[in-house]
FIFIFI-893755 format. One line per field, with one value per residue (C-alpha): x, y, z; residue in three letters; residue number from 1. Coordinates in steps of 0.001 Angstrom, whole numbers, m for minus. Layout:
BEGIN
c1 = c(X / ...)
c2 = c(Y / ...)
c3 = c(Z / ...)
rest = c(Ala / ...)
nr = c(NUM / ...)
//
This chain:
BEGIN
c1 = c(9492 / 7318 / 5687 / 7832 / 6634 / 8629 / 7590 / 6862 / 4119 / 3387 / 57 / m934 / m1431 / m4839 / m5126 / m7368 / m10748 / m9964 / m6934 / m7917 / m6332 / m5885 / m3833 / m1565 / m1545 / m478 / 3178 / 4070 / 6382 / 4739 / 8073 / 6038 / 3176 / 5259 / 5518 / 8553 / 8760 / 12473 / 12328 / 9330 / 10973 / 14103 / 11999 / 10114 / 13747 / 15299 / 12557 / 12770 / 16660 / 16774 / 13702 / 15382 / 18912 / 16866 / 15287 / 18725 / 20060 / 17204 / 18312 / 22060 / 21661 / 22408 / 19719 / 20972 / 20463 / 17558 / 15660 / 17323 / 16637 / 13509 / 13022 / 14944 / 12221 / 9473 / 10635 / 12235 / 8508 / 6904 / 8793 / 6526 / 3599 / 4979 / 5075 / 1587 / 85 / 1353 / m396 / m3465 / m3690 / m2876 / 1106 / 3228 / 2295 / 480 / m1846 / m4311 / m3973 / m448 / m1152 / m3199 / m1160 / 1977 / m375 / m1640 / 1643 / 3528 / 565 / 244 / 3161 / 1197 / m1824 / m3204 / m6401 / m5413 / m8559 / m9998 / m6852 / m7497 / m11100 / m10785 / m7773 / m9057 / m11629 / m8999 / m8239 / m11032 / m12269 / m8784 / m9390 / m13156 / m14831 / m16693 / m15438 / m12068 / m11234 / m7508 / m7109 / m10343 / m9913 / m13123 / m15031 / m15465 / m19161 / m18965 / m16030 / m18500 / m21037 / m19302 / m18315 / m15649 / m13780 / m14274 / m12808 / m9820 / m9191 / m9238 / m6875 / m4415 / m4419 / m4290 / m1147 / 1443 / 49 / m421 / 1724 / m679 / m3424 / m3132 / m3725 / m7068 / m7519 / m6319 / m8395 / m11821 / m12271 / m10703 / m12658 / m15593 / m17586 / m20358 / m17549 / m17373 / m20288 / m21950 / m19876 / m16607 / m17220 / m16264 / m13089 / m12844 / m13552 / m11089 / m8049 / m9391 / m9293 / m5913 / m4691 / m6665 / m4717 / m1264 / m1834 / m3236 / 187 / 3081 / 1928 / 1745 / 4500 / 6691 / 5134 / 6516 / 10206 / 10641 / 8216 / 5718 / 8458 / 9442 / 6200 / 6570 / 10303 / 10237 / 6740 / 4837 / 7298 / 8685 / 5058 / 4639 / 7370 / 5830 / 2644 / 4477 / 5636 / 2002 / 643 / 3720 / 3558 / m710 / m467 / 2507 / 979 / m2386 / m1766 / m1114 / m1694 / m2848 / m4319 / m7948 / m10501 / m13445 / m17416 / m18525 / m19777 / m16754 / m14163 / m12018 / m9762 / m6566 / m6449 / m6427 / m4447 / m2081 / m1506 / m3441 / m969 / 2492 / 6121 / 8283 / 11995 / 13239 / 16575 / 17204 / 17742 / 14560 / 12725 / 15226 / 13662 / 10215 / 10332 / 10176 / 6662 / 7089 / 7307 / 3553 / 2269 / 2289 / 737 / m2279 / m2274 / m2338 / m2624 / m1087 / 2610 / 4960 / 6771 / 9835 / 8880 / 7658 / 11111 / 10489 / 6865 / 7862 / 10515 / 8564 / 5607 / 8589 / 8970 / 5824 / 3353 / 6140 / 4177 / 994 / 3260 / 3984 / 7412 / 8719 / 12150 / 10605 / 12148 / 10657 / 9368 / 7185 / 5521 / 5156 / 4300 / 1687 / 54 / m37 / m1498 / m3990 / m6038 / m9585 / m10363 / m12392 / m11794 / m13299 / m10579 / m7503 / m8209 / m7486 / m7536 / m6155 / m7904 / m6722 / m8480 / m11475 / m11660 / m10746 / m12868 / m10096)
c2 = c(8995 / 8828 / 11220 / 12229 / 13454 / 15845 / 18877 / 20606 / 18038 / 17553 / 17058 / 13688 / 11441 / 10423 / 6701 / 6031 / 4053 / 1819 / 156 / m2402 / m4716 / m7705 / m5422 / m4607 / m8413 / m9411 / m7521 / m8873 / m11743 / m15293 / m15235 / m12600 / m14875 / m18161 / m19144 / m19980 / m21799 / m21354 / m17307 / m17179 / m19107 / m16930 / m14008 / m15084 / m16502 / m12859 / m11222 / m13778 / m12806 / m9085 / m8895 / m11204 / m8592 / m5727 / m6852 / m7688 / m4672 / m3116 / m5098 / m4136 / m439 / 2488 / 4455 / 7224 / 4822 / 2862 / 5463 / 4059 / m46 / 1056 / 1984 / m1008 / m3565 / m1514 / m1211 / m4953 / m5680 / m4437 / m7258 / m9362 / m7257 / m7539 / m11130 / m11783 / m9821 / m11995 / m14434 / m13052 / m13134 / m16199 / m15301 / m17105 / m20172 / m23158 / m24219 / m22141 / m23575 / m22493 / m19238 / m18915 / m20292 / m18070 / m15081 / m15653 / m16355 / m12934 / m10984 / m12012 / m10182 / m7144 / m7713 / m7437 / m10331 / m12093 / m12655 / m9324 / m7444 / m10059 / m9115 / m5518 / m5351 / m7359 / m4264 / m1624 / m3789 / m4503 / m399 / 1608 / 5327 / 4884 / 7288 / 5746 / 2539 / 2687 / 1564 / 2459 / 5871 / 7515 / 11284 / 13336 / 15525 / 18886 / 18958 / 15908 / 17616 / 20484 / 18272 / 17149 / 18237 / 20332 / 18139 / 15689 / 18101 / 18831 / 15038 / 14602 / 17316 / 16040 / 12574 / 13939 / 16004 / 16027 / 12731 / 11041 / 8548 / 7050 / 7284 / 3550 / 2986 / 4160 / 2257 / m937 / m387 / 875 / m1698 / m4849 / m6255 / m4872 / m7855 / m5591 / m4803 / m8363 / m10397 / m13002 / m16111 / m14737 / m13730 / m17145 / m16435 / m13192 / m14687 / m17141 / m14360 / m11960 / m14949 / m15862 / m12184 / m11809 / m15099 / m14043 / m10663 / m12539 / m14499 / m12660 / m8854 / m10357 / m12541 / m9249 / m7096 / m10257 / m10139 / m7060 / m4855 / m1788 / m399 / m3380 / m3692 / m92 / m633 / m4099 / m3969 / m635 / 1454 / m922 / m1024 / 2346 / 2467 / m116 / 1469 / 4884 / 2864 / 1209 / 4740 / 6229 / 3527 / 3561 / 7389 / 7467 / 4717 / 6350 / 10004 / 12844 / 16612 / 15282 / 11807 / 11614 / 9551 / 8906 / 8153 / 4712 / 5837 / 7933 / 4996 / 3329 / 516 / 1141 / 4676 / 3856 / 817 / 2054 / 5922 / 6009 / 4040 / 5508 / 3912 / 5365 / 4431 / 4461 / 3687 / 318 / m998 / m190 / m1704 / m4583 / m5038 / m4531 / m6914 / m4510 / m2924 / 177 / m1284 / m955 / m324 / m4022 / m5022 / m3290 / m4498 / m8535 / m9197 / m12490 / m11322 / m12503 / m9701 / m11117 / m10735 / m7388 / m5530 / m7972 / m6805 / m3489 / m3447 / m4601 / m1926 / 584 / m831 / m1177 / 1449 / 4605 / 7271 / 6235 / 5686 / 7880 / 7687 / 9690 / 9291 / 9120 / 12554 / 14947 / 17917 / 14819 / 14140 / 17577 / 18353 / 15354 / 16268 / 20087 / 19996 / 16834 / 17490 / 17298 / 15668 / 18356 / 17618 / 20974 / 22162 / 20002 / 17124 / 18634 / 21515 / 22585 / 22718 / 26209 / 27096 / 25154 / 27297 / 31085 / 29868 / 30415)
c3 = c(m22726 / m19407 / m17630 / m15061 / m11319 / m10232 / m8257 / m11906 / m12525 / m16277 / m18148 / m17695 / m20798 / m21823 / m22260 / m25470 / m25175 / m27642 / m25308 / m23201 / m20396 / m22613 / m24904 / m22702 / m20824 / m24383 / m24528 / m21137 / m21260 / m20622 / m17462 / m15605 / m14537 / m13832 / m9801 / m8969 / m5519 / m4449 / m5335 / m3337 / m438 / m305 / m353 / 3184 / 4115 / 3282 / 4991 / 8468 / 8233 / 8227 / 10522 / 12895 / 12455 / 13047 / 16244 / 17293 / 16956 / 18740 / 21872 / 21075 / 20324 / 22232 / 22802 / 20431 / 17916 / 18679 / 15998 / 13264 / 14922 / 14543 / 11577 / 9671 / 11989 / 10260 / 7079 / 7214 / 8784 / 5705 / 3609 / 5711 / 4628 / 484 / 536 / 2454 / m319 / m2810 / m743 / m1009 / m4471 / m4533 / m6661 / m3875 / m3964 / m6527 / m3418 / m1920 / 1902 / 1381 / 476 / 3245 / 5365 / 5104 / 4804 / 8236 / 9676 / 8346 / 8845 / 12236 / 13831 / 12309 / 13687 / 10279 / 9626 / 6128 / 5280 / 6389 / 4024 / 1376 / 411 / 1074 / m1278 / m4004 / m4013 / m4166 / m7230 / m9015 / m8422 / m8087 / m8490 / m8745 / m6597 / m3328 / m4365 / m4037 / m582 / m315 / m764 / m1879 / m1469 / m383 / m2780 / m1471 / m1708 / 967 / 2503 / 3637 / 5145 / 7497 / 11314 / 11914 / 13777 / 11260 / 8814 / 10785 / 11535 / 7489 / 7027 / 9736 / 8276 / 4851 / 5163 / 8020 / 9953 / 5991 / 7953 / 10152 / 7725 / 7585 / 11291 / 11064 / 7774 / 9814 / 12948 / 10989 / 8141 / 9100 / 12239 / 11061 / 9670 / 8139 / 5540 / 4208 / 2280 / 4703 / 2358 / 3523 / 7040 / 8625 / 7134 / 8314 / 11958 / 11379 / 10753 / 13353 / 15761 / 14774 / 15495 / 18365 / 20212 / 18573 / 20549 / 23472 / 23758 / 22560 / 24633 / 28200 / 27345 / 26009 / 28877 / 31613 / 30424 / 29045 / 30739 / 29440 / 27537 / 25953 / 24491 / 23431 / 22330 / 20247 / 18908 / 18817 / 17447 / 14921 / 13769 / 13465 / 11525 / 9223 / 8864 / 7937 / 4583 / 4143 / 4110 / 1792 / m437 / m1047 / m938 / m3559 / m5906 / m6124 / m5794 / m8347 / m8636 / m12037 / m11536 / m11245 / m9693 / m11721 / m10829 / m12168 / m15171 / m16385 / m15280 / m17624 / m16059 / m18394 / m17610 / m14069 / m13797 / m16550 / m16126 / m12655 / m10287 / m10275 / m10024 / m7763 / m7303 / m3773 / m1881 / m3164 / m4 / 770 / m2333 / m1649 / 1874 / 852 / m2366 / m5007 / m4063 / m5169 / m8847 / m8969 / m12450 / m13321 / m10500 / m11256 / m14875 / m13337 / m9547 / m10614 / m10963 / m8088 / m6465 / m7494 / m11345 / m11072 / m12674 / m15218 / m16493 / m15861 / m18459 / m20891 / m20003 / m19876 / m23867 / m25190 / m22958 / m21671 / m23102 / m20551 / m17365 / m14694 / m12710 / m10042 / m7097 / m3448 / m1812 / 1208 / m1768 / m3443 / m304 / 399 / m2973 / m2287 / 1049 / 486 / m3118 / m3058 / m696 / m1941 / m5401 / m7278 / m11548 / m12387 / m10876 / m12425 / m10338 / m6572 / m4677 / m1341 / 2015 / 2306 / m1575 / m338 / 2614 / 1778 / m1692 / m4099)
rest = c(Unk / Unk / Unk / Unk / Unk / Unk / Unk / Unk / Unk / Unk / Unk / Unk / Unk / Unk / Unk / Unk / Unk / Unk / Unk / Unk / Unk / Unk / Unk / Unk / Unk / Unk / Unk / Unk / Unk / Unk / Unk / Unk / Unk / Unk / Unk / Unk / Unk / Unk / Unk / Unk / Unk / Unk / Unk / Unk / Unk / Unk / Unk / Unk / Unk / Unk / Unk / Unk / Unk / Unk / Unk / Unk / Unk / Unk / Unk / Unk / Unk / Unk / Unk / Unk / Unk / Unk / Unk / Unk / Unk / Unk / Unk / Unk / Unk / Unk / Unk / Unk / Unk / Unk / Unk / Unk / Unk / Unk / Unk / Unk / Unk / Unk / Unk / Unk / Unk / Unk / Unk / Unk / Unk / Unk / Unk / Unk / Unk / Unk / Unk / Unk / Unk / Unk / Unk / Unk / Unk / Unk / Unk / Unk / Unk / Unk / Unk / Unk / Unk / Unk / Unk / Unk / Unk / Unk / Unk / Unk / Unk / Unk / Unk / Unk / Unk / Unk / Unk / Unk / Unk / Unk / Unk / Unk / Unk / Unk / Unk / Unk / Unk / Unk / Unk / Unk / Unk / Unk / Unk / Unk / Unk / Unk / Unk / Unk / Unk / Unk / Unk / Unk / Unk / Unk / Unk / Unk / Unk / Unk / Unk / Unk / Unk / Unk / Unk / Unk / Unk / Unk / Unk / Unk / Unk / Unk / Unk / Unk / Unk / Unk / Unk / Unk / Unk / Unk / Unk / Unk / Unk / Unk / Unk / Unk / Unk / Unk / Unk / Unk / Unk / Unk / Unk / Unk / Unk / Unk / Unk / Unk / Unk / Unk / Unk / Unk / Unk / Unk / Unk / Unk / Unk / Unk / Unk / Unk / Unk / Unk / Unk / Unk / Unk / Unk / Unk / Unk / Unk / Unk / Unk / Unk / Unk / Unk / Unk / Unk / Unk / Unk / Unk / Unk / Unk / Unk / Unk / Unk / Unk / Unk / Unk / Unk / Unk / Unk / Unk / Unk / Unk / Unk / Unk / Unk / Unk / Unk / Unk / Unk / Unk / Unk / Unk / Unk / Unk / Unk / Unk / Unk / Unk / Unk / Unk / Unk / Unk / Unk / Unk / Unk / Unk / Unk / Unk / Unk / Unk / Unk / Unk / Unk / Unk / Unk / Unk / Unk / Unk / Unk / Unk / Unk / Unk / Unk / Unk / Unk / Unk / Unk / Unk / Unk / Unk / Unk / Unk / Unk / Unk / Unk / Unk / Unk / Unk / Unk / Unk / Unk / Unk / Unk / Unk / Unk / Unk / Unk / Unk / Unk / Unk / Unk / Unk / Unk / Unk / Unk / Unk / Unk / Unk / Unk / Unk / Unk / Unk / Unk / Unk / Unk / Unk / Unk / Unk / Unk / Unk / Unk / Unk / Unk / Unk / Unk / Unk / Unk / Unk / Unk / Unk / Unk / Unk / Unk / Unk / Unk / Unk / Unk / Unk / Unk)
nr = c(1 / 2 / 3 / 4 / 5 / 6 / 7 / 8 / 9 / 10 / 11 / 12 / 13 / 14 / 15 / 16 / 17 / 18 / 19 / 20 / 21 / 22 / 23 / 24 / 25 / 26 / 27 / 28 / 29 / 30 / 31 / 32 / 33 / 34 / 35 / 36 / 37 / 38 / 39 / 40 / 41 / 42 / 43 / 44 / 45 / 46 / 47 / 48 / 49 / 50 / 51 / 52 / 53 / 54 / 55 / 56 / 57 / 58 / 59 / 60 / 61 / 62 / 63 / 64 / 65 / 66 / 67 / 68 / 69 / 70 / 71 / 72 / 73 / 74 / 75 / 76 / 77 / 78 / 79 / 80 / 81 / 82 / 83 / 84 / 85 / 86 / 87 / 88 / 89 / 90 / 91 / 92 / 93 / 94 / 95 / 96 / 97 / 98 / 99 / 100 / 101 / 102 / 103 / 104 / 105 / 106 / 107 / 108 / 109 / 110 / 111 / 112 / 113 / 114 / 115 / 116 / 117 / 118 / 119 / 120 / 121 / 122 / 123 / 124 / 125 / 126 / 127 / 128 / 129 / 130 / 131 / 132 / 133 / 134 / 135 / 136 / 137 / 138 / 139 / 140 / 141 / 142 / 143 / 144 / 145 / 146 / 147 / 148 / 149 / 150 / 151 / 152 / 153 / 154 / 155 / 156 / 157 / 158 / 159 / 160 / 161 / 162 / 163 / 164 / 165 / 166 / 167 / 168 / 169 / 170 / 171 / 172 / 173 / 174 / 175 / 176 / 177 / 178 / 179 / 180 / 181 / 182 / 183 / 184 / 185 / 186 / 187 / 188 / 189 / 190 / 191 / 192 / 193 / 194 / 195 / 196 / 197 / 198 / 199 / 200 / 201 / 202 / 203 / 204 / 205 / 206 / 207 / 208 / 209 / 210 / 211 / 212 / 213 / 214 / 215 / 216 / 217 / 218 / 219 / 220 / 221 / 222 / 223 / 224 / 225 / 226 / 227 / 228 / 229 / 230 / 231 / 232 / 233 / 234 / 235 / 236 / 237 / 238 / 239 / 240 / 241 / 242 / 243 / 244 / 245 / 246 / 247 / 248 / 249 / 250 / 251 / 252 / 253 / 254 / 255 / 256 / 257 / 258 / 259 / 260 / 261 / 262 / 263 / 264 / 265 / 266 / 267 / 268 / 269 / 270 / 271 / 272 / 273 / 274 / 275 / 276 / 277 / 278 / 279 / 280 / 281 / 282 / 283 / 284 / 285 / 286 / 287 / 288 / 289 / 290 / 291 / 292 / 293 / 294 / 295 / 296 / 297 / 298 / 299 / 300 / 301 / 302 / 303 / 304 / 305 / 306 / 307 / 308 / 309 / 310 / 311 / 312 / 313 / 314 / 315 / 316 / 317 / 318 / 319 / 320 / 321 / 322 / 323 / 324 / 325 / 326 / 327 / 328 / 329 / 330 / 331 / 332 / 333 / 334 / 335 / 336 / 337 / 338 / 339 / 340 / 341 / 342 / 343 / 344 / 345 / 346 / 347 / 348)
//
């Protein structure tokens, strides 16, 4: 039966050292892996359809309801998002330009570089819940914690709990035009996706801001985005994030216990996994990059079968998040993984 995270958190499940990726690649069925080009298709036709309705009905609504416009663009938005990643790891499509390609073109509306994402992501990957490699959502130590500012502190704390939501704004703006983040082989393809956001935005704002005005920019693009970045942040801080899920230094890592029992599945509203392509069903994505969204309920059946005892599950609902932002705050293992800023502080 799998570990289940409710706001009574059980102990987690040690994965043992003698289980390795391959093992687990091994029980998934061959179906998982295989492309197929008219699923993928629907899924960016699905996602241009409901995007396209939700803008709509932000020019339609009322304003009483222009809340709830907004927040079907950004969720609808982050469809766009879904299926972008499976361009950059190369699961949409058989040819690489074509991956690219689409990537660029959903991303762009989100002012999010492809290339930029791509790398940093494949890092997130590669080191997910290693400590100061990690780059998604690496918690801070407390001994590092203390050496910095105090407003430093309080802007981690902010972004950590009640503003977790815009944690991937800053995550956005700080990583992914920075070119000293990138090896010097990539970086003309990090120029090449920051150039093609960089004329999207040069186009499409002063063309909003002419027919719609200030507020139109404001209306059919800022807050829609927000609203799509509050789900990027939910959805990294729910995959990765545990009272009881650690992050480990380089030496202690093992990849199964963190790609296995480390990244969580959490069942939402299905019209909400529906519009974001399944993305919350994130355990098997971590086991292969190379699963299409579209086959993820697929591989996660059969780790359900063959791996339950290692997985952790939980429903999205307002106590996890709480339970989330209140309680893991700073990653401390001597002290069962986290510990509140308010134990750090009143050193409890």
């Amino acid at each position: 039966m799998s570990v289940m995270l409710t706001p009574q958190t059980t102990s987690p499940l040690k994965v043992g050292s003698n289980i390795q990726l391959k093992d687990i690649l091994k029980t998934l069925p061959r179906e998982c892996f295989q492309k197929n080009r008219y699923k993928a298709w629907a899924s960016v036709t699905f996602s241009v359809v409901m995007v396209s309705l939700s803008y709509g009905a932000i020019a339609l609504a009322p304003w009483f309801l222009l809340p709830f416009a907004w927040f079907f663009a950004g969720t609808a938005l982050t469809g766009f998002f879904v299926l972008a990643h499976d361009c950059g790891h190369r699961s949409f499509a058989q040819r690489r330009w074509v991956n690219d390609l689409v990537g660029h073109l959903l991303m762009l509306p989100l002012l999010y570089p492809f290339h930029s994402w791509r790398l940093l992501h494949n890092q997130h990957h590669t080191h997910t819940n290693k400590l100061e490699l990690d780059n998604a959502w690496e918690p801070y130590e407390p001994e590092f914690y203390a050496s910095l500012p105090k407003l430093v502190q309080r802007g981690y704390q902010v972004f950590r709990g009640p503003l977790w939501w815009l944690a991937s704004v800053i995550h956005w703006a700080g990583l992914h035009f920075d070119l000293s983040q990138f090896q010097p082989k990539d970086r003309q393809k990090v120029k090449l996706s920051i150039a093609a956001v960089a004329i999207f935005a040069a186009i499409a704002f002063p063309l909003l801001i002419a027919t719609t005005g200030i507020w139109g920019l404001v209306k059919f693009w800022l807050l829609p985005w927000l609203a799509y970045h509050f789900w990027l942040s939910t959805f990294t801080l729910v995959h990765h994030t545990a009272p009881d899920i650690p992050f480990h230094k380089a030496n202690e890592w093992n990849a199964v216990q963190a790609q296995l029992s480390g990244t969580v599945h959490c069942d939402y509203p299905r019209w909400i996994e529906s519009l974001c392509h399944d993305i919350n069903v994130h355990i098997p994505h971590h086991i292969s990059t190379a699963i299409p969204s579209y086959n993820l309920r697929i591989a996660y059946a059969s780790l359900q079968q063959n791996w339950s005892p290692y997985l952790y599950e939980c429903r999205f609902s307002w106590p996890l998040l709480q339970k989330i932002t209140r309680q893991c705050n700073l990653h401390n293992p001597a002290d069962n993984c986290y510990q509140t800023f308010r134990e750090f502080h009143t050193g409890r």
